[in-house]
C-alpha positions as CSV (number, residue, x, y, z in Angstrom):
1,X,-12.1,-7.8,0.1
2,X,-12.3,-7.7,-3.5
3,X,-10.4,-7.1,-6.5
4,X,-10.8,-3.2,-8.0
5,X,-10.7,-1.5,-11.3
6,X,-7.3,0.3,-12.3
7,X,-9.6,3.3,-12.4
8,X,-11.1,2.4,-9.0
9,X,-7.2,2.1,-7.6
10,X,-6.5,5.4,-9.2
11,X,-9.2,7.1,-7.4
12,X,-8.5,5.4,-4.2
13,X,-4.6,6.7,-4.5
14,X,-5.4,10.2,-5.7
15,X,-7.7,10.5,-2.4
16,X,-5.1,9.0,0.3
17,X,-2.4,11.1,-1.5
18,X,-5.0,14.7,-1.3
19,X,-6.4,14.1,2.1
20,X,-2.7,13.1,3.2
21,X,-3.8,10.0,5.2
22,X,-1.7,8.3,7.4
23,X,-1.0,5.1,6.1
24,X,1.1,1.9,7.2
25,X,2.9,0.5,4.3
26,X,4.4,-3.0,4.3
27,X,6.5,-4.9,1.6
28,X,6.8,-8.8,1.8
29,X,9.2,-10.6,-0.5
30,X,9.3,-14.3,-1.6
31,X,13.1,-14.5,0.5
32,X,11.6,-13.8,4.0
33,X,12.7,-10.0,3.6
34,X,10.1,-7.9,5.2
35,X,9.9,-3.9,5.7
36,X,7.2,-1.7,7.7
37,X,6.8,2.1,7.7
38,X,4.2,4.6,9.0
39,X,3.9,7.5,7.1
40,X,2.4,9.6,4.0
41,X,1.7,8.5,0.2
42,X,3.4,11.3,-1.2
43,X,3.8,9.7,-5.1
44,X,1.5,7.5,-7.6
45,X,2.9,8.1,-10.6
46,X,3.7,5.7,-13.4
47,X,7.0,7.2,-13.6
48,X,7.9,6.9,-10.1
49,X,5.6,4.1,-8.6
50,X,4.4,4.3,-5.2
51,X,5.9,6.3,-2.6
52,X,5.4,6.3,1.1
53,X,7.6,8.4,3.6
54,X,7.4,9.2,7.1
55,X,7.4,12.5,6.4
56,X,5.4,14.7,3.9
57,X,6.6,16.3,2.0
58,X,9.7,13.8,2.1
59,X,13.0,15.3,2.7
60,X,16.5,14.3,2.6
61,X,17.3,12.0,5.4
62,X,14.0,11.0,5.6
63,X,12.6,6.9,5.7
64,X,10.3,5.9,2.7
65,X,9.7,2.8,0.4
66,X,8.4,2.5,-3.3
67,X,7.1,-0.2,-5.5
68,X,6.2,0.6,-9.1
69,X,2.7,-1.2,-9.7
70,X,1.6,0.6,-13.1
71,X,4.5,-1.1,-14.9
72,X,4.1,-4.7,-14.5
73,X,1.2,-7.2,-13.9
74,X,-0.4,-6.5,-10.5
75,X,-3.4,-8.0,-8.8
76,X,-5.0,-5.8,-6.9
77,X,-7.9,-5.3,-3.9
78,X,-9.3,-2.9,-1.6
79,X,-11.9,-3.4,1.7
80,X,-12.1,-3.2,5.0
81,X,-10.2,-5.1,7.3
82,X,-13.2,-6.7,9.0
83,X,-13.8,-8.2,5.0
84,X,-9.9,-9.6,4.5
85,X,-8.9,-13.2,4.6
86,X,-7.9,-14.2,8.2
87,X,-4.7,-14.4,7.6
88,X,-4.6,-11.2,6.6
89,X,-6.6,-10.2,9.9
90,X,-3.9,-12.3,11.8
91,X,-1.2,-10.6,10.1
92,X,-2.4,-7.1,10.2
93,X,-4.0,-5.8,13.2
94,X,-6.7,-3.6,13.8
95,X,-4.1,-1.0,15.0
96,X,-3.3,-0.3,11.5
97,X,-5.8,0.8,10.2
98,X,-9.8,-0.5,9.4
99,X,-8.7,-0.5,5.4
100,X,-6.2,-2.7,3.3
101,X,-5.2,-1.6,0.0
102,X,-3.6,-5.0,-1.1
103,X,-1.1,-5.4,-4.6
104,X,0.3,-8.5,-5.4
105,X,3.1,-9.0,-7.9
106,X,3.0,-12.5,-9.5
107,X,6.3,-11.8,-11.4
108,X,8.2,-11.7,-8.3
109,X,5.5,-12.7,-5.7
110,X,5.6,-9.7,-3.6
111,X,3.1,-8.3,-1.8
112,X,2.6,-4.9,-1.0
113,X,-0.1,-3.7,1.3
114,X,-1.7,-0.4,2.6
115,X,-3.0,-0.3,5.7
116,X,-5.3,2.9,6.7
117,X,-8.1,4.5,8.1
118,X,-10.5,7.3,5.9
């Protein structure tokens, strides 16, 4: 794992959103509060933030989740699975995906993480 360029991150979004790659999105916040969802990044805009659906394009009724990591202070890195910190291993199986697309938000110490295969 290592930390990437905002261009690099850019890139890396632009291509999962293109090639419409099933990701596994999950949100961890400092209270315990914890959310999953398989689906589709269908947004990366600074506007709008991230957004992942189970469905793309999303539709009404559909599941989804956002985070916004172009407007505040985010720490972010990208590798393979294999590469991540074992608690991250431990945390994430292989089932996933073989890539983790990690964002950390020291203002409110969530943690937002992609999990995929390209």
């Amino acid at each position: 794992m290592r930390e990437i360029s905002p261009r690099e991150f850019a890139d890396l979004l632009k291509k999962l959103g293109e090639d419409q790659t099933a990701v596994t999105a999950f949100l961890f916040a400092p209270t315990g509060s914890r959310s999953r969802i398989k689906g589709f990044l269908n947004s990366a805009t600074s506007q709008n933030g991230i957004v992942i659906s189970d469905v793309s394009p999303p539709r009404i009724g559909t599941a989804w989740i956002n985070t916004n990591p172009f407007n505040r202070t985010c720490d972010v890195s990208y590798g393979e699975m294999r590469e991540a910190e074992e608690a991250d291993r431990a945390a994430f199986s292989g089932e996933y995906g073989e890539s983790l697309l990690r964002m950390y938000f020291p203002d409110s110490q969530e943690l937002f993480v992609l999990l995929f295969t390209i």
